[in-house]
N, C-alpha and C positions, 0 to 999 in steps of 0.2 A: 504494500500500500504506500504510495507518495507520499510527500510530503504536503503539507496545505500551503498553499497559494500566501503567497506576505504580499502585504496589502502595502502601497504606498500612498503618505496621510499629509495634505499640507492643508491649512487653515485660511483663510482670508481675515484681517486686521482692521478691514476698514471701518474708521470712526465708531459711532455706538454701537455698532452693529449692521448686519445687513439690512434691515426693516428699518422704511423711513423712519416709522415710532421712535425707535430704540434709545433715540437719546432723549425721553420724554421719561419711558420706566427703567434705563439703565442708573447705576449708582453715581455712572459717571459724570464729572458735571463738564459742561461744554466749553470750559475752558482748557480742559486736560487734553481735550482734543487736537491740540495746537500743540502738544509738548511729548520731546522725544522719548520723556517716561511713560506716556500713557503706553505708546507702542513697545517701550523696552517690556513693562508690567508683563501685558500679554503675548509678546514673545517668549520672554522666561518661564511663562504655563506650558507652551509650546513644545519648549527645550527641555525642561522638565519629562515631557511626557514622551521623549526622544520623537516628535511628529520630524518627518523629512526636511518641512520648510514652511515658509508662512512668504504673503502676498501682502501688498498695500496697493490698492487703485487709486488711477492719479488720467488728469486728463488737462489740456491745455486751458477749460472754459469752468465756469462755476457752475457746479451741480444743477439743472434744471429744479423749478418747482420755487414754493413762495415764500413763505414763513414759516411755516410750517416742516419743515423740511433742513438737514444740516448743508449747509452752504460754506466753502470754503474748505482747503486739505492743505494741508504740508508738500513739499516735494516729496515724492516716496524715494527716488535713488537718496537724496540728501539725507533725508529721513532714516535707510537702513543703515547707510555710513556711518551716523550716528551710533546704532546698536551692534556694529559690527565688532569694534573694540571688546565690548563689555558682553557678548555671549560666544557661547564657546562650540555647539553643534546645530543650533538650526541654521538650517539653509533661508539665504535672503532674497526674494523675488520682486523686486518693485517691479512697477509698469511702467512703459518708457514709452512714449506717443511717439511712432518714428514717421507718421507725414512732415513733422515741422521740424523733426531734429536732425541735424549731420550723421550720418554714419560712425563718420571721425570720430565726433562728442560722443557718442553714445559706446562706442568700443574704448574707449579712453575711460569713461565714467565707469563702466561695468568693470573693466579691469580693474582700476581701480578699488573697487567694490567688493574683489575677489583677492586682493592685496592684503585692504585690511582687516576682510572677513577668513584671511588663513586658507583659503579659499571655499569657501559656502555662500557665494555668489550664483546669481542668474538674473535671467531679465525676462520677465514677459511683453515683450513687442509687438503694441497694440496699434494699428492705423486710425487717425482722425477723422470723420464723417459729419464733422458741423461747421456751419457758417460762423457759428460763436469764435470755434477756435482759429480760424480762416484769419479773421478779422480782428485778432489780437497782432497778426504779424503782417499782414496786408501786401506779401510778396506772391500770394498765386490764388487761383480759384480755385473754390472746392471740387478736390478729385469725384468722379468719380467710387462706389460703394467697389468695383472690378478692379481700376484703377489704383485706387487707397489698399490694398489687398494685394496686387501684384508689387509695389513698390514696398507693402511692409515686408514678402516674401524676399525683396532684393536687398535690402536693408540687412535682414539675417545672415544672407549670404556675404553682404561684403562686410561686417563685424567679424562675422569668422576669420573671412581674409586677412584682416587685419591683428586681429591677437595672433594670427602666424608669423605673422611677417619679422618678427623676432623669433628665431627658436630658442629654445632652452637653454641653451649654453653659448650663447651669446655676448654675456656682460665675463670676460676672462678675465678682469683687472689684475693685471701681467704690469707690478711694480718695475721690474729692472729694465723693460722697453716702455714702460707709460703707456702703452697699450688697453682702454678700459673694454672697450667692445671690438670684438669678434666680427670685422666687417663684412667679412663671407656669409656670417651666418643674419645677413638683415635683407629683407628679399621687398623687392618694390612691386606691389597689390595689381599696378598697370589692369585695374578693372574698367571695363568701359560697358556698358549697360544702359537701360533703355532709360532709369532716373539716374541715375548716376555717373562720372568718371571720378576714380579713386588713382590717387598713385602711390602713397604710403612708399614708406613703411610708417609703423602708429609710431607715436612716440614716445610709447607706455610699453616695458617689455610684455614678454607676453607670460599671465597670466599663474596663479599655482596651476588650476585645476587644466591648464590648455585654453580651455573651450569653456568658461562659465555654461552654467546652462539657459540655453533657451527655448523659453515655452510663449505659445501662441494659443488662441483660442482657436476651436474648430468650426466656428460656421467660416470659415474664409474656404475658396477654393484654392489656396496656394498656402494652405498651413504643413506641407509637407517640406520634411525638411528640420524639424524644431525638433529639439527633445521629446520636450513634452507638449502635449496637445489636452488644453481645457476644455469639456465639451458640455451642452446641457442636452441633448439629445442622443440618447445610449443608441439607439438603433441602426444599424448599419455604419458606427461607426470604426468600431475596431477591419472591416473591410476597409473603409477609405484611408484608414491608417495603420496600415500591417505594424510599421517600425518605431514608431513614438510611445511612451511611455503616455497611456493612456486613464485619463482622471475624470472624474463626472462632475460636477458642479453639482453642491447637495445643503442648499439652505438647511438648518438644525433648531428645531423649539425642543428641549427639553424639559423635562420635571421627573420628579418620585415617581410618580402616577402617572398612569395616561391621563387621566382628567384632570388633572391639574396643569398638565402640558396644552391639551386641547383647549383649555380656559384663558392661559399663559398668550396662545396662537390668537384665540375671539378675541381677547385685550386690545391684541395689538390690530389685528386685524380691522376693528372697531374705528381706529383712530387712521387708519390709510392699507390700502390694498396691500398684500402681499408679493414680493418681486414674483415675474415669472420664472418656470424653473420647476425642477427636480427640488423637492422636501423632504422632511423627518418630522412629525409631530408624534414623541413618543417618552421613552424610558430612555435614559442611560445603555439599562442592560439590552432593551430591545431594539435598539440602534446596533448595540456591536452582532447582534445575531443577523442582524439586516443586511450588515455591509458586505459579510463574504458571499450572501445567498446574491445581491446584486451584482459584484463584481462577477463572480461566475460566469452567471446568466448572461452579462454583455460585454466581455470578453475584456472589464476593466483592469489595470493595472492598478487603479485606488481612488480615493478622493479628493476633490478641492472642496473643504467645508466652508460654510459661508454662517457662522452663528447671529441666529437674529440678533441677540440681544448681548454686549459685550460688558462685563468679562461672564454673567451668568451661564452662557449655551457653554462657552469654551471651556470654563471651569467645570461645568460637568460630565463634557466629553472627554478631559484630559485626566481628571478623575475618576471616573466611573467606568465611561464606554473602553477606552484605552488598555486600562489592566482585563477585564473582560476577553476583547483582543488577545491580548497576550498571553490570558489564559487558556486560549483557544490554538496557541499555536501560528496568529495568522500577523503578528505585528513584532516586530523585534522588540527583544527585554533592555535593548540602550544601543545607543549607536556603535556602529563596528567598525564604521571607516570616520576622518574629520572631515572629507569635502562632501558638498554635496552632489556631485556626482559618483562619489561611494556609497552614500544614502538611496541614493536610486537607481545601483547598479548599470549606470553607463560605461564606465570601463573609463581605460587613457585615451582621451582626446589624440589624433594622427594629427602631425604638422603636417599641410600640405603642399609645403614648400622646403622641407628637410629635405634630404637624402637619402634614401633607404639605408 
């Protein structure tokens, strides 16, 4: 008999929670929102519960919607840099809007990122779709939804190029010739594409992990290619993505009870619609029975949870549902590798500009 299936577990971070409500019945008050402790607090839940990584959404324009609703975020790269220093095993995934930002920046920043997270960096590279954010920077017209999706697809491709373009053993600082870099070993990106000409090489060597990881959400038809692929539609998608390490998006109400969950759910509900999406309105314990009868079923490699209400959902997932998990066989008892590309069994990043 096999082994069971390990489930791979990242969290989302955002503000009070996923539910507009949430910073209405969270503890949290709406100024901690603005501060790199609020997201240290529930990273360290996180890390704690060995989850693979955690996410903060970030986008060029302010939150749609009125009063009623949290308006305004942090930078999220700036924001993980922050927590990189002062935690020690999760993996850090900000969102990086790659219609309006360089390639350059963005492989500069991520490396970076993966510098001084030891490396438990990655980036989720998301394209922009609004006249809001168009109109912050007033150099182009809104792409196209095909458009904005082919270009984030390019973006991916030329970051990798560029955390290449230094190999490894590049920086020889060779005292008795004053020699600090290994000129051989710095290779020019000469990328020329349909948004882009790149010539690099970056100016940031390259990386611990190689290759930070990158993940992408799946309704794009050019999300191949990324690590990992975000999805909220289970169906047919382990097909469209043989190779990516494959997660479902799973909003989370918890409680002791189901009915006290389901009440927890009408609260908020009460006070503004529920995101669309894949949910859990349940137990602790009947969430961990959930997760591997789902992943199974659709051929997932794990979840991106999205707790309605922060730090409550996340505290009881990391508490309760977690050990469950582990009791079961299907989650790791603490981390086994430090990068997070050893958390999600990617393997060593190939230079593709080394030498064999």
């Amino acid at each position: 008999m096999g082994s069971a299936q390990q489930l791979h577990l990242g969290v989302a971070l955002d503000g009070a929670g996923q539910h507009p409500a949430a910073w209405r019945v969270s503890d949290v008050r709406p100024a901690a929102l603005f501060t790199a402790a609020h997201y240290l607090a529930h990273a360290k839940l996180a890390e704690a519960a060995s989850l693979d990584f955690v996410t903060l959404d970030d986008t060029l324009a302010l939150q749609p919607g009125g009063e009623e609703v949290v308006r305004g975020r942090l930078d999220a790269l700036l924001t993980f840099a922050a927590l990189a220093p002062v935690t020690n095993g999760i993996g850090l995934v900000p969102t990086v809007t790659t219609t309006h930002t360089e390639p350059f920046h963005i492989s500069t920043a991520v490396a970076s990122l993966d510098f001084a997270s030891r490396g438990r960096a990655g980036v989720l590279a998301v394209p922009s779709r609004t006249e809001a954010e168009v109109a912050h920077f007033g150099r182009r017209t809104l792409p196209s939804e095909v458009d904005a999706e082919a270009e984030n697809a390019e973006v991916v491709d030329v970051i990798a190029r560029l955390w290449d373009s230094w190999e490894d053993g590049a920086i020889i600082r060779d005292e008795p010739t004053g020699r600090f870099i290994d000129r051989e070993k710095l290779h020019y990106v000469d990328f020329e594409g349909r948004f882009f000409s790149i010539k690099g090489p970056s100016i940031t060597p390259r990386p611990p992990q190689g290759h930070p990881v990158v993940a992408v959400y799946g309704d794009s038809p050019y999300a191949h290619g990324a690590d990992v692929v975000l999805i909220d539609e289970i169906r047919g998608a382990r097909e469209r993505f043989p190779d990516a390490k494959l997660l479902a998006g799973l909003s989370i109400v918890l409680a002791e009870t189901e009915q006290t969950a389901i009440d927890r759910r009408r609260a908020l509900e009460a006070r503004a619609p529920f995101p669309p999406g894949l949910s859990f309105t349940g137990t602790p314990a009947d969430l961990a029975t959930e997760l591997p009868r789902i992943a199974a079923s659709g051929g997932l490699d794990g979840f991106h949870l999205r707790p309605a209400v922060l730090p409550d959902d996340l505290a009881l997932f990391t508490t309760e549902t977690v050990p469950a998990l582990q009791a079961a066989g299907v989650f790791r008892q603490t981390y086994t590798g430090t990068t997070l590309r050893d958390h999600l069994g990617l393997g060593v990043a190939a230079n593709q500009y080394a030498e064999a």
